[in-house]
PQR file with spaces between the fields and no chain letter, atoms N, CA, C, O and H, PARSE charges and radii, in Angstrom:
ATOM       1  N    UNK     1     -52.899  -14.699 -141.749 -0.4000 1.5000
ATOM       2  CA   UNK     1     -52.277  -15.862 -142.354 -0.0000 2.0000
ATOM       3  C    UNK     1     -50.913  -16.101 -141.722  0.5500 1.7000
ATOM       4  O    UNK     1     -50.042  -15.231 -141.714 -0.5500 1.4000
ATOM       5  N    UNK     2     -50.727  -17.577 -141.077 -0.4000 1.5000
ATOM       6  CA   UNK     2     -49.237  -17.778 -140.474 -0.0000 2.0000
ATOM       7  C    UNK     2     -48.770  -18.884 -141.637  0.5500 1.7000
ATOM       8  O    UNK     2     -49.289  -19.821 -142.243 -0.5500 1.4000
ATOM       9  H    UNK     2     -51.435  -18.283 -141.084  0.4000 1.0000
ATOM      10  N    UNK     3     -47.178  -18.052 -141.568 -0.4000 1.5000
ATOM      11  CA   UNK     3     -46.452  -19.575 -142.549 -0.0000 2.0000
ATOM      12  C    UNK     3     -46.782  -21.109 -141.730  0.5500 1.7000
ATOM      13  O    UNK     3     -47.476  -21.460 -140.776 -0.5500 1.4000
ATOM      14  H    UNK     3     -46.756  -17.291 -141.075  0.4000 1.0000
ATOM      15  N    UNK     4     -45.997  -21.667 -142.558 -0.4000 1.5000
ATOM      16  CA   UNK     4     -46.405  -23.252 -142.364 -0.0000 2.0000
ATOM      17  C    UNK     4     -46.196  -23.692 -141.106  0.5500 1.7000
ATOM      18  O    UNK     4     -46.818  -24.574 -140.514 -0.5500 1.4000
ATOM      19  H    UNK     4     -45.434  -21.381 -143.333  0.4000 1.0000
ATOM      20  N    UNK     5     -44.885  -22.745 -140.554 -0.4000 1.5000
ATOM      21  CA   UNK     5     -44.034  -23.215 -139.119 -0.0000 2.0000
ATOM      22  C    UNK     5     -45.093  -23.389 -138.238  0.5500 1.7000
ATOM      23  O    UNK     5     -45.319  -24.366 -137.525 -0.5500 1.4000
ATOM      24  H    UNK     5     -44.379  -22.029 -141.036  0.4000 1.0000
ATOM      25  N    UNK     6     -45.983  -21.925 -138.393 -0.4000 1.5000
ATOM      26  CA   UNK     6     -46.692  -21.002 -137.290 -0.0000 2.0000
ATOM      27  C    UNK     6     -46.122  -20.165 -136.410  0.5500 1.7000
ATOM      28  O    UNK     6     -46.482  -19.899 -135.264 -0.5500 1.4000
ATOM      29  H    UNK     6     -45.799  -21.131 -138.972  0.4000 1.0000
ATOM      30  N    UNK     7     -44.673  -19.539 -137.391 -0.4000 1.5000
ATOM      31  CA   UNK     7     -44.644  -18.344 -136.707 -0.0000 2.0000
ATOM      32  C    UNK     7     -44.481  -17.248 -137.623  0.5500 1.7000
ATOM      33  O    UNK     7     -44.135  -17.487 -138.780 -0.5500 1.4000
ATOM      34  H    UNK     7     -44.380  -19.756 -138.322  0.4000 1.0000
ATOM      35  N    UNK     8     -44.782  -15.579 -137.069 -0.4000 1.5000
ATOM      36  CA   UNK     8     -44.753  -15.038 -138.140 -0.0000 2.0000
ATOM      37  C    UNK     8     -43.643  -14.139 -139.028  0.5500 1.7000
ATOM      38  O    UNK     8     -42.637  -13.532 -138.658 -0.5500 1.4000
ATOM      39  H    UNK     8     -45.063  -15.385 -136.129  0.4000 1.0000
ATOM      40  N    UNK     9     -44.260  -14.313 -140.377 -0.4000 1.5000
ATOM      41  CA   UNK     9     -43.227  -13.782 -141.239 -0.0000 2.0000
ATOM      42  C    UNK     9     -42.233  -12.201 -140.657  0.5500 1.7000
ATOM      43  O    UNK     9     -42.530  -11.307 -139.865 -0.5500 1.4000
ATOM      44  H    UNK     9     -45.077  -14.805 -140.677  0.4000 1.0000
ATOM      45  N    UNK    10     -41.241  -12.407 -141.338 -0.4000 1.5000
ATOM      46  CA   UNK    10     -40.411  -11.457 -141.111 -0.0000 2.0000
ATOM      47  C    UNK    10     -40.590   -9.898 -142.220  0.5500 1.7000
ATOM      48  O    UNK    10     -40.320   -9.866 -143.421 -0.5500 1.4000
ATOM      49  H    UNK    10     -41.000  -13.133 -141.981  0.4000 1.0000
ATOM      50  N    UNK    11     -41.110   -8.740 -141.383 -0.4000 1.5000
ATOM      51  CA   UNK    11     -41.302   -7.552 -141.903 -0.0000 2.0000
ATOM      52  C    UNK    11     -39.887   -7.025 -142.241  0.5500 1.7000
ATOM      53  O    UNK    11     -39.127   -7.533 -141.417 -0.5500 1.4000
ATOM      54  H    UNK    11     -41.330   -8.766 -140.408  0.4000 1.0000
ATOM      55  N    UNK    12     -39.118   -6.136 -143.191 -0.4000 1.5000
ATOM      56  CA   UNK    12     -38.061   -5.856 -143.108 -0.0000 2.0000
ATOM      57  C    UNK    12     -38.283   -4.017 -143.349  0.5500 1.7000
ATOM      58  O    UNK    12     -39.052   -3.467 -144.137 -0.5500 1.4000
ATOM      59  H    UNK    12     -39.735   -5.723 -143.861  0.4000 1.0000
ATOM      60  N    UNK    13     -37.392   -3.428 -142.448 -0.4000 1.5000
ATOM      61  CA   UNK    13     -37.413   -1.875 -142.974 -0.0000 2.0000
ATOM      62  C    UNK    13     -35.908   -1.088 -143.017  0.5500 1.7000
ATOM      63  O    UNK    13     -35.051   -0.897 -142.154 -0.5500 1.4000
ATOM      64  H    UNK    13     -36.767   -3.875 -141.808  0.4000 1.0000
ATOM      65  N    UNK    14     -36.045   -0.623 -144.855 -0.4000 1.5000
ATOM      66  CA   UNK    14     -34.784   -0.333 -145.202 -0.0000 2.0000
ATOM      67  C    UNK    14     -34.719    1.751 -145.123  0.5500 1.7000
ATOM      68  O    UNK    14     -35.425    2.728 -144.875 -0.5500 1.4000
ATOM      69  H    UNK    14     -36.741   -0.777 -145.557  0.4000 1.0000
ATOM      70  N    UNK    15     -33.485    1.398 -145.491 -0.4000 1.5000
ATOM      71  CA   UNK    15     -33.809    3.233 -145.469 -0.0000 2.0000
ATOM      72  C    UNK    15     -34.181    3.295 -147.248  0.5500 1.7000
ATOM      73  O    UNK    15     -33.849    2.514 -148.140 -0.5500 1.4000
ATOM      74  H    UNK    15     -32.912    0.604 -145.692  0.4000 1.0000
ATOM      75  N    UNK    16     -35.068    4.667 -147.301 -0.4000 1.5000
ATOM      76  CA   UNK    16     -35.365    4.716 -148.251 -0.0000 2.0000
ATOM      77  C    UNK    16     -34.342    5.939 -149.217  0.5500 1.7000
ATOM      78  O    UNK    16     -34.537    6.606 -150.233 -0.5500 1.4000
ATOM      79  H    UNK    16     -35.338    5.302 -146.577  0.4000 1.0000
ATOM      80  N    UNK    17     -33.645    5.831 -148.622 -0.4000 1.5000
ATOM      81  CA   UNK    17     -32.145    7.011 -149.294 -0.0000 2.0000
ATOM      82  C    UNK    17     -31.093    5.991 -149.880  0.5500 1.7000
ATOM      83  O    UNK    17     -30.809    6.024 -151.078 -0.5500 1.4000
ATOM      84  H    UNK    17     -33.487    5.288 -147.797  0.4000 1.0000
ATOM      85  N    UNK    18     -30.623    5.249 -149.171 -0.4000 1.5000
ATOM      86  CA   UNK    18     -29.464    4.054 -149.637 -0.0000 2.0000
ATOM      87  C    UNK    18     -30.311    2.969 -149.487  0.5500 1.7000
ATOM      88  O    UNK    18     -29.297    2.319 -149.233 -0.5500 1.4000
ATOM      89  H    UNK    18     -30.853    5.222 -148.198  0.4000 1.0000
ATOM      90  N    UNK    19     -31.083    2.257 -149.412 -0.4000 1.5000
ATOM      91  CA   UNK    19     -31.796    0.410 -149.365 -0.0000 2.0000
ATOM      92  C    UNK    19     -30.688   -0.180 -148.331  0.5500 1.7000
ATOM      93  O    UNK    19     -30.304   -1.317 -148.602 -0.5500 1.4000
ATOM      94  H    UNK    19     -31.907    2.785 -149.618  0.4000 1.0000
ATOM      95  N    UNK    20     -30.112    0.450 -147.164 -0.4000 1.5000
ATOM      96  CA   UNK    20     -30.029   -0.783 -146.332 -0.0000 2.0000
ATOM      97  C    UNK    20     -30.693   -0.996 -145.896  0.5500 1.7000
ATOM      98  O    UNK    20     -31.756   -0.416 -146.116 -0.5500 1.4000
ATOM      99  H    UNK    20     -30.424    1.374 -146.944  0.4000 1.0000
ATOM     100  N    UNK    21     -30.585   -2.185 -144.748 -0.4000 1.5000
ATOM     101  CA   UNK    21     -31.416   -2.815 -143.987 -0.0000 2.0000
ATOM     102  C    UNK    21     -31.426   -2.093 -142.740  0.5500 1.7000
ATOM     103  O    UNK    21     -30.326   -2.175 -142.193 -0.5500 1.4000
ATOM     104  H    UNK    21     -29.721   -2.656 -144.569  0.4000 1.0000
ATOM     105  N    UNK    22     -32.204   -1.467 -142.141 -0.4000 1.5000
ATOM     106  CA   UNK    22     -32.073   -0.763 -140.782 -0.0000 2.0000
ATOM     107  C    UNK    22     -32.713   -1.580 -139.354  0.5500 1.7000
ATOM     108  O    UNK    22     -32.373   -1.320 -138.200 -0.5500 1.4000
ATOM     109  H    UNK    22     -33.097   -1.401 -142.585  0.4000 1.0000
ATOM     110  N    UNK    23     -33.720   -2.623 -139.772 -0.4000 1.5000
ATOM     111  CA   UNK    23     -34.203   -3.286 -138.661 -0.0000 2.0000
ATOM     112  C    UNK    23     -35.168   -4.438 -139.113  0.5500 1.7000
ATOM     113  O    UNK    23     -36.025   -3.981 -139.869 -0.5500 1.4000
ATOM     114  H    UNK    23     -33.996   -2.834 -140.710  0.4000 1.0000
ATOM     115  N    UNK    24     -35.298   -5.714 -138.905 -0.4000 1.5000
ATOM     116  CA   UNK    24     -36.427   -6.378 -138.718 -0.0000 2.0000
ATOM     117  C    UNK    24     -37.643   -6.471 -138.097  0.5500 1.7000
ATOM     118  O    UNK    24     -37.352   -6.215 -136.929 -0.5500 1.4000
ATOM     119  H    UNK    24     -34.602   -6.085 -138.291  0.4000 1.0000
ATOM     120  N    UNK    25     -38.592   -6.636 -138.129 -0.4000 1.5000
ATOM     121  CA   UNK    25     -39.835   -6.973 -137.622 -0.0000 2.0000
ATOM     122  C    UNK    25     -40.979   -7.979 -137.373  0.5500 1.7000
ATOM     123  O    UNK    25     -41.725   -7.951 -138.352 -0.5500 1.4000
ATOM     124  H    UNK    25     -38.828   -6.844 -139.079  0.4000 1.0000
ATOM     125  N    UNK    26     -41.251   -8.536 -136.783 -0.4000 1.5000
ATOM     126  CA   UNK    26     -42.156   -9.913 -137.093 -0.0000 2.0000
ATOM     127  C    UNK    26     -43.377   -9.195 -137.440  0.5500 1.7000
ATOM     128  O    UNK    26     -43.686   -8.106 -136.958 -0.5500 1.4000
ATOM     129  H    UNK    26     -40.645   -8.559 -135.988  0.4000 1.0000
ATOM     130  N    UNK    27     -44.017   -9.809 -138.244 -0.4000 1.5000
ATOM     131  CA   UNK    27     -45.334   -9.029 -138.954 -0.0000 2.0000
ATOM     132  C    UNK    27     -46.347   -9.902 -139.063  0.5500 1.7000
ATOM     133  O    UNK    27     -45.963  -10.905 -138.464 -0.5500 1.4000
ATOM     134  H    UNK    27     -43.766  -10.695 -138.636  0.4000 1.0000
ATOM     135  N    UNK    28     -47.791  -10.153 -139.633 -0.4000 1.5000
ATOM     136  CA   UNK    28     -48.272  -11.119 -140.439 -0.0000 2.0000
ATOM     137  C    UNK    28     -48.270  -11.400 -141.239  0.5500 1.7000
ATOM     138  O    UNK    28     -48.674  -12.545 -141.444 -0.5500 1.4000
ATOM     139  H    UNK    28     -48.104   -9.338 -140.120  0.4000 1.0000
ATOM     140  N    UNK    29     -47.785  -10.531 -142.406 -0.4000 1.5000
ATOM     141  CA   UNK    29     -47.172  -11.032 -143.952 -0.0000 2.0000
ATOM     142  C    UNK    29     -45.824  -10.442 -144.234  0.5500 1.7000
ATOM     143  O    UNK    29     -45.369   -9.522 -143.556 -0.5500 1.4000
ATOM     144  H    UNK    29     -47.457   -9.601 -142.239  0.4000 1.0000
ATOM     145  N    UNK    30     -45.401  -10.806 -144.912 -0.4000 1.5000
ATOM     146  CA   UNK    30     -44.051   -9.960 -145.798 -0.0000 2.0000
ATOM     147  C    UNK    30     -43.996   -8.623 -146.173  0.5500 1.7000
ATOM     148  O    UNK    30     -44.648   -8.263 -147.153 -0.5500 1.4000
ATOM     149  H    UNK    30     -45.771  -11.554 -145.464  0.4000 1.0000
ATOM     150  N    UNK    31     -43.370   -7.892 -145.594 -0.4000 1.5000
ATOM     151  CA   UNK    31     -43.461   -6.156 -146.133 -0.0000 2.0000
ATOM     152  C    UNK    31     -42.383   -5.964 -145.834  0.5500 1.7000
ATOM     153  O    UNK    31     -41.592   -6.420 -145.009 -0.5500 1.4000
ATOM     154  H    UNK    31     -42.840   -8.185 -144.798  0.4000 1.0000
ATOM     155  N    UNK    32     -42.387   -4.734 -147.083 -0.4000 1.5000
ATOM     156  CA   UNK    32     -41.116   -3.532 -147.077 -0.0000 2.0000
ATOM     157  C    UNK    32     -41.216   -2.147 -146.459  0.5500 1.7000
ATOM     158  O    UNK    32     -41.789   -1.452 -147.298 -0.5500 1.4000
ATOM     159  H    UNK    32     -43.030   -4.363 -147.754  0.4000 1.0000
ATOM     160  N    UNK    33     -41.063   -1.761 -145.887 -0.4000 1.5000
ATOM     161  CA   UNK    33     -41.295   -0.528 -145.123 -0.0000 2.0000
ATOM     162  C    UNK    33     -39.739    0.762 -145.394  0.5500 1.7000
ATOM     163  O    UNK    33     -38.532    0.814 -145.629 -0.5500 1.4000
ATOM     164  H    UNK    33     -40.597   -2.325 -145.206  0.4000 1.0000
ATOM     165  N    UNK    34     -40.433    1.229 -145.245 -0.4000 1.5000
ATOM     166  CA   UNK    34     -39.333    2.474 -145.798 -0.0000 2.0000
ATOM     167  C    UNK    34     -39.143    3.325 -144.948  0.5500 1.7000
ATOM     168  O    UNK    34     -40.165    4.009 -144.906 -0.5500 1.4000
ATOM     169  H    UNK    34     -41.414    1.187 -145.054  0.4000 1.0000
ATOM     170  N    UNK    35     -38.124    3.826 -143.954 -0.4000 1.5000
ATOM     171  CA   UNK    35     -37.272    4.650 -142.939 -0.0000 2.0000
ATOM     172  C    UNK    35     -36.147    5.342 -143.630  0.5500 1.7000
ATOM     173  O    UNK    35     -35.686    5.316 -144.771 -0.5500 1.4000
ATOM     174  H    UNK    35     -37.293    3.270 -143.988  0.4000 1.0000
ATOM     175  N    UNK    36     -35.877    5.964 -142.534 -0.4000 1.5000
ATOM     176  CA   UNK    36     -34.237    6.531 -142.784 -0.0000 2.0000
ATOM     177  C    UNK    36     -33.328    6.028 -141.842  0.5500 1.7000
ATOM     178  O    UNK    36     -33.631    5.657 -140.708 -0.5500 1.4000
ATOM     179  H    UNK    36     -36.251    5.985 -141.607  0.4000 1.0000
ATOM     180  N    UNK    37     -31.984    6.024 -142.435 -0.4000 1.5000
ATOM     181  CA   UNK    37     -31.196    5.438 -141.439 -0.0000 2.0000
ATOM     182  C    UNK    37     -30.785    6.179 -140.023  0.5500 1.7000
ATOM     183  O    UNK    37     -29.611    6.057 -139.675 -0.5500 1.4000
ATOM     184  H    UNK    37     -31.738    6.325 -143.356  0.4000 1.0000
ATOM     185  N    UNK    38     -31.751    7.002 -139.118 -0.4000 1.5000
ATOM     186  CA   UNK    38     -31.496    8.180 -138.559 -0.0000 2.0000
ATOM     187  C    UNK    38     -30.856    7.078 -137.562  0.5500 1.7000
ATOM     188  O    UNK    38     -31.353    5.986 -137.286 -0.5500 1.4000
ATOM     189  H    UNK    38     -32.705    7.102 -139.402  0.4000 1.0000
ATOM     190  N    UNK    39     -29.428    7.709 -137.002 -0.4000 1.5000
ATOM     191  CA   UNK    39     -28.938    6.694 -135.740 -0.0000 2.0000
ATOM     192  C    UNK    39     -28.181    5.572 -136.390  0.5500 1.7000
ATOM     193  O    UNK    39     -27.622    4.747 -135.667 -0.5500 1.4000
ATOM     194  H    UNK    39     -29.024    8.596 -137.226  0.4000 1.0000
ATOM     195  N    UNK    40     -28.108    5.459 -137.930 -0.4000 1.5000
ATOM     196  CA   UNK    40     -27.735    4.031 -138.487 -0.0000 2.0000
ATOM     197  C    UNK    40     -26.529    5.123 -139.229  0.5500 1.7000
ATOM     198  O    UNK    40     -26.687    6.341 -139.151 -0.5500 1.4000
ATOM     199  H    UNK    40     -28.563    6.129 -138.517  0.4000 1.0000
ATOM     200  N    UNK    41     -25.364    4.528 -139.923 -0.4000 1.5000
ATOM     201  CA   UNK    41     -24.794    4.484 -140.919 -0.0000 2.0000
ATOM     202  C    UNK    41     -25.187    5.021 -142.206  0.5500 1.7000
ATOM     203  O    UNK    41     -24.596    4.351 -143.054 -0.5500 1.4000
ATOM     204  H    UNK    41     -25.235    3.539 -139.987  0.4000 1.0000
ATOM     205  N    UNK    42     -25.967    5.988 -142.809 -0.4000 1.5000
ATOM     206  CA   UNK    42     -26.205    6.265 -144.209 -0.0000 2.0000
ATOM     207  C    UNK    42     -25.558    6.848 -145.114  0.5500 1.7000
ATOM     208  O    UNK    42     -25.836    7.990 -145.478 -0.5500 1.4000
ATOM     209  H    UNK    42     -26.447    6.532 -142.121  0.4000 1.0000
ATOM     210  N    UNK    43     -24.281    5.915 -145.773 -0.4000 1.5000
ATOM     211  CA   UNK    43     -23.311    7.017 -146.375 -0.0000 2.0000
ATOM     212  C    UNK    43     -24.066    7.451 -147.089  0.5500 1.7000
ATOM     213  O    UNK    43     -23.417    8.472 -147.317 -0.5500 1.4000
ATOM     214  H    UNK    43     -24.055    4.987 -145.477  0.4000 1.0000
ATOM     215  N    UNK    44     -25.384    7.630 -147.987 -0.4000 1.5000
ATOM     216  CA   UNK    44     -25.962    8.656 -148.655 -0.0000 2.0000
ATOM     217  C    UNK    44     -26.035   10.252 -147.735  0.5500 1.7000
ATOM     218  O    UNK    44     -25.494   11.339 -147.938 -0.5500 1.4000
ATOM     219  H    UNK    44     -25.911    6.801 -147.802  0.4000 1.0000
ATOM     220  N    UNK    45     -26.864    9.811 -146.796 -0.4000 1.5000
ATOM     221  CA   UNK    45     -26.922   10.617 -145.875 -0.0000 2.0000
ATOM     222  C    UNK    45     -24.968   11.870 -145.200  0.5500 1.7000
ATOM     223  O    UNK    45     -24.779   13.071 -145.008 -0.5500 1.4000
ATOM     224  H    UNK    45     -27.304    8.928 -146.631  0.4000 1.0000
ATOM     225  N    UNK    46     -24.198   10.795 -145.117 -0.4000 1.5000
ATOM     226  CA   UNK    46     -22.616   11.628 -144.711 -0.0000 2.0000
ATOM     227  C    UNK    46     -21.829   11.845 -146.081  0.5500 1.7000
ATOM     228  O    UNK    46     -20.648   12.118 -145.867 -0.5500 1.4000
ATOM     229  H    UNK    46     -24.351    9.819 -145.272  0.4000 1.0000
ATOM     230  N    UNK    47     -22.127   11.802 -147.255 -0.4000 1.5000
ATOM     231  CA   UNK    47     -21.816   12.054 -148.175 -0.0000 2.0000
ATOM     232  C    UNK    47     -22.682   13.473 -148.703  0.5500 1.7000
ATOM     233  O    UNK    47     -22.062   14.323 -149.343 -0.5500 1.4000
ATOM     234  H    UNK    47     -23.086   11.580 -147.428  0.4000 1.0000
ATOM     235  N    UNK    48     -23.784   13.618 -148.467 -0.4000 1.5000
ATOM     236  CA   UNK    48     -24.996   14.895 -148.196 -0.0000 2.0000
ATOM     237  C    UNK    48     -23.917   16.277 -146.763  0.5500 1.7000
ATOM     238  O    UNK    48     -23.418   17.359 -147.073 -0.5500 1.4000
ATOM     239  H    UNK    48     -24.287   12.928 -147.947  0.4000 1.0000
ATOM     240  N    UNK    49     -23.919   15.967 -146.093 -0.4000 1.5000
ATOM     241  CA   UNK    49     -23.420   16.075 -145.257 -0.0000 2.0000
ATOM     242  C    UNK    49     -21.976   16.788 -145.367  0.5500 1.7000
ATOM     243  O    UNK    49     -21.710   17.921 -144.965 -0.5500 1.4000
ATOM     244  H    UNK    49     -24.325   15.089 -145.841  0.4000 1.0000
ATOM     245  N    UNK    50     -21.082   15.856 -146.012 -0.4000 1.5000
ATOM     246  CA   UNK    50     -19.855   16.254 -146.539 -0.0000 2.0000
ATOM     247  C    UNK    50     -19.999   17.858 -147.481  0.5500 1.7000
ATOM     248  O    UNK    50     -19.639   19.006 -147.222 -0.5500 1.4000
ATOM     249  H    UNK    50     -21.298   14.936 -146.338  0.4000 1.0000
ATOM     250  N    UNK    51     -20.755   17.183 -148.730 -0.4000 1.5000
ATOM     251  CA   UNK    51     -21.111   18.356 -149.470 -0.0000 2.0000
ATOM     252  C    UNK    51     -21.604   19.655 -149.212  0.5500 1.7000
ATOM     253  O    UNK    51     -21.190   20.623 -149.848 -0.5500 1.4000
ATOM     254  H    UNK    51     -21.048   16.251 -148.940  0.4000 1.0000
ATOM     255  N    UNK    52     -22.572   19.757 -148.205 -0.4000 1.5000
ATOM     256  CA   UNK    52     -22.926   20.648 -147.323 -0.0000 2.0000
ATOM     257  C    UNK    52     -21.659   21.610 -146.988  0.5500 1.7000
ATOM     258  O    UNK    52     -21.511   22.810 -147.217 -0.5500 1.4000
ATOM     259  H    UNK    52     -22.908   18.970 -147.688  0.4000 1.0000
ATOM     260  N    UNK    53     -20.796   20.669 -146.368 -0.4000 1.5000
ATOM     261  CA   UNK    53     -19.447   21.824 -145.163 -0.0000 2.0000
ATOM     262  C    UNK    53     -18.701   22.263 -146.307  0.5500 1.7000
ATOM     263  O    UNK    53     -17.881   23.154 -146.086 -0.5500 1.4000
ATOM     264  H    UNK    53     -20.916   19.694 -146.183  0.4000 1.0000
ATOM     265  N    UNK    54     -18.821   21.764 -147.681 -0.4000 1.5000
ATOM     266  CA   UNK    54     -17.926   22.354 -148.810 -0.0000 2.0000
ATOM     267  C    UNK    54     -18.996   23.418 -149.315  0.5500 1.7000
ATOM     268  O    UNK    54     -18.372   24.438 -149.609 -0.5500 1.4000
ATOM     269  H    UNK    54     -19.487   21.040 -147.861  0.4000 1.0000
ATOM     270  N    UNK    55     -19.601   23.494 -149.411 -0.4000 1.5000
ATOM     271  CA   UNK    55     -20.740   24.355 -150.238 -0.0000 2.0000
ATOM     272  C    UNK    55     -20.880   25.710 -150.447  0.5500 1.7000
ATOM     273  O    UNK    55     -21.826   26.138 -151.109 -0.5500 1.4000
ATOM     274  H    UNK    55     -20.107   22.666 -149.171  0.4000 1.0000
């Protein structure tokens, strides 16, 4: 199924630790996909991290 334009919808994949947005995708329908921010920004992830070197 293509939207109306005829081009296709936009897939989105967030990290699944904090819900940012880590990358887009063109897909054939709408989806959420779930990653980690490996290489991205995850203050969940450097806040983990932090706690760790205190521990």
């Amino acid at each position: 199924m293509e939207s109306s334009k005829g081009l296709p919808d936009m897939g989105v994949i967030v990290c699944s630790q904090c819900g940012n947005e880590i990358e887009t995708i063109p897909t054939i329908k709408v989806v959420t996909l779930y990653g980690l921010c490996q290489g991205h920004e995850c203050p969940l992830d450097q806040e983990m991290k932090e706690e760790d070197r205190r521990g």
